[in-house]
Steps between C-alpha positions, in 0.01 A plus 500: 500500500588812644837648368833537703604798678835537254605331215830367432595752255429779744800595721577492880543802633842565584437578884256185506813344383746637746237455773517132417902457407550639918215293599653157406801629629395570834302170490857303392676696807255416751478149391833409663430689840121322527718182419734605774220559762331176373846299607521656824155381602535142380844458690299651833234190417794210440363233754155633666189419443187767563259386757218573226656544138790194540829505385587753231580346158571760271557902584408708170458881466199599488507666117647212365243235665200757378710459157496121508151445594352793267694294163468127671200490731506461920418116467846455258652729712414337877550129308793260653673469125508881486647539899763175401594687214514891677705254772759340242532867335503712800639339825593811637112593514412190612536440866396135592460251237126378398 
C-alpha cells in the first residue's frame, strides 16, 4: 500500500489554511446569489412546457446538482422520490409540479 502524502500529525500550512478558510467563504456567499439566479429561472418556466425537454420540474444550480449526483449518483438524483422530495423542500425551485 503506498503511503499518504501527509500524515495527521503533520501540520497544514498556514496559507493552505487561509487559502481554504476564504474559499468556503466565497463558496457560502455565492451560494445564496446561484440560489437567487436559480429562482428567477424557475418563476420564468411556471406554466410552459419545452417543445423538446417538457415542462421543467425542478431548477437547481449547477454546483449544487454536480454536488448531489457526485455523493448520491445521477439515477437517485433524476428518480421521482428524489424530484417529490426536492418539490416538497424547495417549491420556489420547482416550477410545475411532477
Amino acid at each position: 500500500m503506498a503511503p499518504l502524502p501527509f500524515t495527521m500529525s503533520q501540520e497544514i500550512s498556514p496559507e493552505l489554511n487561509k487559502y481554504l478558510d476564504d474559499y468556503l467563504v466565497k463558496e457560502e456567499a455565492t451560494e445564496h446569489e446561484r440560489v437567487n439566479i436559480a429562482r428567477k429561472e424557475a418563476k420564468t418556466n411556471v406554466g410552459k412546457t419545452h417543445p423538446v425537454y417538457g415542462r421543467c420540474i425542478a431548477t437547481i444550480p449547477a454546483r449544487e446538482y454536480f454536488r448531489l449526483v457526485k455523493n448520491y449518483g445521477q439515477e437517485e438524483v433524476h428518480s421521482k422520490e428524489f424530484l417529490k422530495y426536492f418539490q416538497k423542500e424547495m417549491p420556489d425551485l420547482s416550477p410545475n409540479k411532477l
